[in-house]
N, C-alpha and C positions, 0 to 999 in steps of 0.2 A: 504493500500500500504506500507505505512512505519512497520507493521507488518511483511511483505512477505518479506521486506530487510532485516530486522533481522534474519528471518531465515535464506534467503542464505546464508549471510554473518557467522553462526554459520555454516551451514553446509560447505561452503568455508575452515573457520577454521579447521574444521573435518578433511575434505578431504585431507588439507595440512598436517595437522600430521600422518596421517594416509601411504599417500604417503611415508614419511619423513623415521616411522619406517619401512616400508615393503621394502624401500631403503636398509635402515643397515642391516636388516636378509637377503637380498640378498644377501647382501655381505658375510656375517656367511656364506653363505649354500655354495658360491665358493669356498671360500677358504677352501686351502688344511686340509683336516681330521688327527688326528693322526694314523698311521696303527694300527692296532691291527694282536695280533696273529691270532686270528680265521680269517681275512681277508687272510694273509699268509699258514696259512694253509689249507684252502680253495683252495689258488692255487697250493700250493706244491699237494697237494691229484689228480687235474688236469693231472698235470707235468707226478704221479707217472702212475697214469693211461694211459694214452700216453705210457711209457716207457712198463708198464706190457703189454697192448695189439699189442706192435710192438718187444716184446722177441721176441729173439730164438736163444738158448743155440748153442756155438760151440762147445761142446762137449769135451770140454776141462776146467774144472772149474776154474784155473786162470787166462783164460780169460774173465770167466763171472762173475767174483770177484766184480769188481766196479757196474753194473748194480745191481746185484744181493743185494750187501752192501744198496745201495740207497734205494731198492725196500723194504726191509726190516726197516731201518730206518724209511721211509715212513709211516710205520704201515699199508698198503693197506689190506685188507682181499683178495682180489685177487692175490695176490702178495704167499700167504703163501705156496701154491703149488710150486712155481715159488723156492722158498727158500727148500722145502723139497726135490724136485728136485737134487738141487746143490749139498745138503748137502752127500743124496745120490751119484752121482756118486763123488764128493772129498774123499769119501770114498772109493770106490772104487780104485782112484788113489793111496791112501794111501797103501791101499794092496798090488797094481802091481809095484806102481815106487817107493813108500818110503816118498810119499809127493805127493800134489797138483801140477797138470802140467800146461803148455798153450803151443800151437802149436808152436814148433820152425824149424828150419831148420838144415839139415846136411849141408857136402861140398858142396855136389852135389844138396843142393836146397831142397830134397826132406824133406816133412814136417814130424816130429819126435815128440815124447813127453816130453818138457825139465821142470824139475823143476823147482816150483818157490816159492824162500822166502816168498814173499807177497802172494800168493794163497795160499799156508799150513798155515802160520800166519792168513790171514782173514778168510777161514775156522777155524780154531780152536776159533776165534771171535765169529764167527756166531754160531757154535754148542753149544760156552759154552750159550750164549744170548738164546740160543730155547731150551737149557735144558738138550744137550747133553756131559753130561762131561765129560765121558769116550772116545770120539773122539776127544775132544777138547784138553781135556792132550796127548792125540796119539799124535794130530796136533803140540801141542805144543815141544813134544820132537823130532818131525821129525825137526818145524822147529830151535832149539839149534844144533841140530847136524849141521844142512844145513847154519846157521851163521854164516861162519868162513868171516875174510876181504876177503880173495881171490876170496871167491863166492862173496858177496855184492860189489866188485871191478867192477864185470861185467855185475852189474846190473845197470837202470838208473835212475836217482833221484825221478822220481814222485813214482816208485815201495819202493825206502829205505823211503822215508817218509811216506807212507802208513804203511810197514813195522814197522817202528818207532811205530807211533801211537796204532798199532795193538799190541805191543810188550809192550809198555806201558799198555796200557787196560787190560794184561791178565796176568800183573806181570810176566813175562819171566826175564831169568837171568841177571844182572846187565854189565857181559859182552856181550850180544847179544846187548843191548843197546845200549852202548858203540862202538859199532863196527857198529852198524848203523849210529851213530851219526858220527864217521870219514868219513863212505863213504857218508855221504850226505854233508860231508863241504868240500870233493873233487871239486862238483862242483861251492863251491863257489868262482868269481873271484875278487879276491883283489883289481886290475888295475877298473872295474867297481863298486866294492863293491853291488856287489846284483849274485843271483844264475842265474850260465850260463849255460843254455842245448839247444843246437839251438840257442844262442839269451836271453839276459836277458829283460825276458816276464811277462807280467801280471800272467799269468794262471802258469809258471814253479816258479816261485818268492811266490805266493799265496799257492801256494801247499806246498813249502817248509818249510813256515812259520809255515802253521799249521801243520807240520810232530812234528817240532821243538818246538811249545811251548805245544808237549805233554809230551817232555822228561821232565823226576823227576830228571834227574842230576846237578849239576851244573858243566855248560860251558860257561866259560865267552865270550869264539869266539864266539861259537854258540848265546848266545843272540846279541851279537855285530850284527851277520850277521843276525838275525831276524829284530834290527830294521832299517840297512841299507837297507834289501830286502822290506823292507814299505815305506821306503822313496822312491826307484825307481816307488811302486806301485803308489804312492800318486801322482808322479808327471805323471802318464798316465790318472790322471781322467779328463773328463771332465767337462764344464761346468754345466751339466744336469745332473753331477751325475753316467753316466756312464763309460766305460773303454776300453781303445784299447791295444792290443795287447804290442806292443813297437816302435819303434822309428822307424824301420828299417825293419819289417814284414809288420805292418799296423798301420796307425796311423787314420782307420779308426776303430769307438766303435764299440762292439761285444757283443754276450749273455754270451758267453764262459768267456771271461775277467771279464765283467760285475760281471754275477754271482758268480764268483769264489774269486772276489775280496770284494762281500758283503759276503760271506763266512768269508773271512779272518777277515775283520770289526766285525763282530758281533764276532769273536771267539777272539778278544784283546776290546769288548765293555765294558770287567770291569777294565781294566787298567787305561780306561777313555781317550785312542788316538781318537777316534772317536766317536760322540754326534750322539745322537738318532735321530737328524736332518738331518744330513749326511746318516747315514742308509736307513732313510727312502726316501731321493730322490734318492739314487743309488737304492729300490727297486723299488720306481717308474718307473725311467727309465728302469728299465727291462722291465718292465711290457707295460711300451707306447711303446718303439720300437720295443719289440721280443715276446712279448706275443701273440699267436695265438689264439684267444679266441674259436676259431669256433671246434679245436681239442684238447687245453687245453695243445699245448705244446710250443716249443719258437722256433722261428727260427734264426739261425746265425746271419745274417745283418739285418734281416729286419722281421717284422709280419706277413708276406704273405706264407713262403714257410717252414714247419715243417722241423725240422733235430733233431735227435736222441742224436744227441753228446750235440750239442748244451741245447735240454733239458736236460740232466744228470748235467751238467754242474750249467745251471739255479737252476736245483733241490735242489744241493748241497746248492747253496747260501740261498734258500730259507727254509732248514730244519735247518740250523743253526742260519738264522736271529729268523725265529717265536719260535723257543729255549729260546733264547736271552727274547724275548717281552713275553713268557708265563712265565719266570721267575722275572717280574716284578708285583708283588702284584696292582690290579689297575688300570694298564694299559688298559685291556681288558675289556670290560662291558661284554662281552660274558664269560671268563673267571672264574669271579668274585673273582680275588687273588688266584684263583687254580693254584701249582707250587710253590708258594712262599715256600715251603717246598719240591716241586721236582726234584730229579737231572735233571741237562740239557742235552738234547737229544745230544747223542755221537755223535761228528762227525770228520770223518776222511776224509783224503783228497782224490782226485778221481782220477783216472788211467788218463794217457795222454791222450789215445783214449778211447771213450766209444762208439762210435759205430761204431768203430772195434778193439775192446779190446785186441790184441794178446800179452798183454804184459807179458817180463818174467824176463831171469837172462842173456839171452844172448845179450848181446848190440850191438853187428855187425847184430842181426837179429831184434830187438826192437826196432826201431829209430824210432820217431816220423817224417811226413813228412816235416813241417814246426816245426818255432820255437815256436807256444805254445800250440805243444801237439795236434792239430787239424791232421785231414788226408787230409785236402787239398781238400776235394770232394764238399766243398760248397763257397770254395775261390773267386769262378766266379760269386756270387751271387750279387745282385744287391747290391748299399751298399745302406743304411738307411738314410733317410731324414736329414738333418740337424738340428742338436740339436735343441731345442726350449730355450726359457729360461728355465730358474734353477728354481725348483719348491720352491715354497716360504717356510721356517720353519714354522713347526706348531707355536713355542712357541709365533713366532711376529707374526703368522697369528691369535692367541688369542686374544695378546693385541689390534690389529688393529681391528676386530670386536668388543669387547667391548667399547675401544673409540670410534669406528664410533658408536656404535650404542647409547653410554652416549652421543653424540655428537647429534645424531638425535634427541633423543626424549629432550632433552634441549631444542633445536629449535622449535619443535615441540610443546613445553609449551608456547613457545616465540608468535610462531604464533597465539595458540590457545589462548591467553592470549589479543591479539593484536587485533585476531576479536569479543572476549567479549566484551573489552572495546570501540569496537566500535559501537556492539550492542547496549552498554547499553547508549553512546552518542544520 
């Protein structure tokens, strides 16, 4: 009998440490993961696909600019038709009007083919990138000619920082630059200090930013107004990491904002304004409220109902975040330090509307319907649950599993320690 006690009580002991550590690795296994890129672009590749099988070209290639830029960016092999496409009729444009068009309107309404700075500039992007150089330099002296202020006066900020950016990437002349960068600090307001179009917004403020810290110039306003327009960004985040619109449109969080604001983050992540911590719950939270997993794309307010825009938008954030993390040696187990020697994946900012792109040069026919750049078609949508808590940091979600779990099996010795010695009583 006193045999048979010994053992229980050894197996008792067992059992309690045993308990103790499979306690602490539970806990390991909850808490939050560091992202990795491959996790990111796993979903961007989702996003892209979404976006490729719901195209179709207006027929006008500076409207299909932003789709088209993303889709490519993306890397999708589905996508490459989709880009030869393009590439083909901006060519074509190039012959009849003298540059890259998007549908605009006469007096009378009726729809016209108007030039556009940002369409001949991201075509000649895209051709130099797929190898075509001899259209690309076309592209590019169409658009030097088509630069002057007077034209870029009547264009509207999300097209000149596109612009910008595109202008930068392909070395264009130091005055085209220059003349970009005035008209895009037109729209900056003094009285608010952050960029005003409709409303100083998540997604018009984000956009800007990244037009702006692709300029090689120095502009002391211009950075002034970059890191004023982060401070408005910074104060629309929410708890959970994600982002609303503005004060005064919605102060309810969106994929749009969201995304477009992990954009901006990950493209000032080597300044060192925002930690790898913050990135990763504003990707979270895209991911828990707007991610559609069933179709691989995001929806406006909420996870349930796909929208186009909304995905482009997500896209954006998401090709520039896993950028970001594939150029961290380490980071990635999938990776394996691949990138610590690669440039980071381009990225420029996205057209106001992306699914329905008609953007151009003419701003009494260009006008976004609301203030950040949306067209208003999914404004009625249910809004999204209430934030959850803020997703805990990896960095203390480490040290907390290691202590808990130095903490368990301590006890654990303690226990097992406590029914030897009383075995051996």
């Amino acid at each position: 009998m006193k045999q048979q006690h010994k053992i229980i009580r050894c197996l008792s002991a067992l059992l309690a440490a045993g308990m103790l550590v499979a306690g602490a690795l539970v806990t390991g296994v909850s808490a939050q993961e560091p992202v990795t890129a491959s996790q990111v672009e796993q979903t961007a590749a989702a996003a892209a696909e979404y976006l490729t099988e719901n195209y179709r070209s207006t027929g006008y290639s500076a409207s299909d600019l932003a789709t088209v830029q993303l889709l490519y960016r993306s890397g999708l092999p589905q996508a490459a038709e989709i880009v030869e496409d393009y590439l083909t009729l901006a060519e074509q444009e190039l012959t009849t009007y003298g540059g890259a068009v998007y549908q605009g309107y006469d007096q009378n309404y009726d729809p016209v083919a108007s030039l556009s700075l940002v369409g001949t500039l991201g075509a000649a992007w895209l051709a130099e990138e797929t190898g075509d150089a001899e259209l690309s330099a076309q592209m590019v002296q169409a658009a030097e000619t088509l630069g002057t202020p007077e034209f870029i006066a009547k264009d509207n900020p999300y097209n000149i920082a596109r612009s910008l950016w595109c202008a930068e990437a392909l070395g264009c002349s130091q005055t085209l630059r220059d003349n970009l960068v005035a008209g895009l600090m037109t729209y900056y307001n003094q009285e608010e200090q952050a960029f005003d179009y409709w409303g100083c917004s998540v997604d018009t403020n984000t956009v800007m930013v990244k037009g702006a810290l692709a300029y090689s110039g120095d502009n002391a306003q211009l950075d002034q107004a970059v890191e004023h327009a982060m401070t408005l960004v910074d104060s629309l985040r929410q708890e959970d990491g994600s982002y609303f619109s503005d004060f005064v449109y919605s102060t309810d969080s969106n994929a749009d904002s969201t995304g477009l604001a992990l954009s901006a983050m990950a493209d000032l992540a080597a300044s060192g304004r925002y930690s790898q911590q913050e990135m990763a719950q504003t990707y979270q939270a895209l991911m828990d409220r707007y991610f559609v997993s069933e179709s691989g794309a995001f929806g406006y307010m909420d996870n349930r109902t796909p929208n186009t825009m909304a995905t482009a938008d997500a896209l954006e954030g998401l090709l520039t975040y896993a950028a970001v993390l594939d150029s961290q040696p380490g980071e990635d187990p999938d990776q394996s330090g691949e990138g610590e020697d690669q440039p980071a994946e381009p990225t420029l900012p996205p057209e106001s509307t992306t699914s329905d792109p008609t953007t151009g040069t003419d701003s009494d026919t260009d006008v976004a319907v609301d203030g950040n750049g949306s067209t208003g078609s999914d404004n009625g949508a249910e809004s999204a649950p209430a934030a959850g808590e803020a997703s805990p940091e990896t960095g203390d979600n480490s040290l907390a599993w290691m202590g808990g779990a130095f903490a368990a099996l301590a006890l654990a010795a303690g226990v097992g320690a406590f029914g030897v010695k009383k075995v051996r009583k």
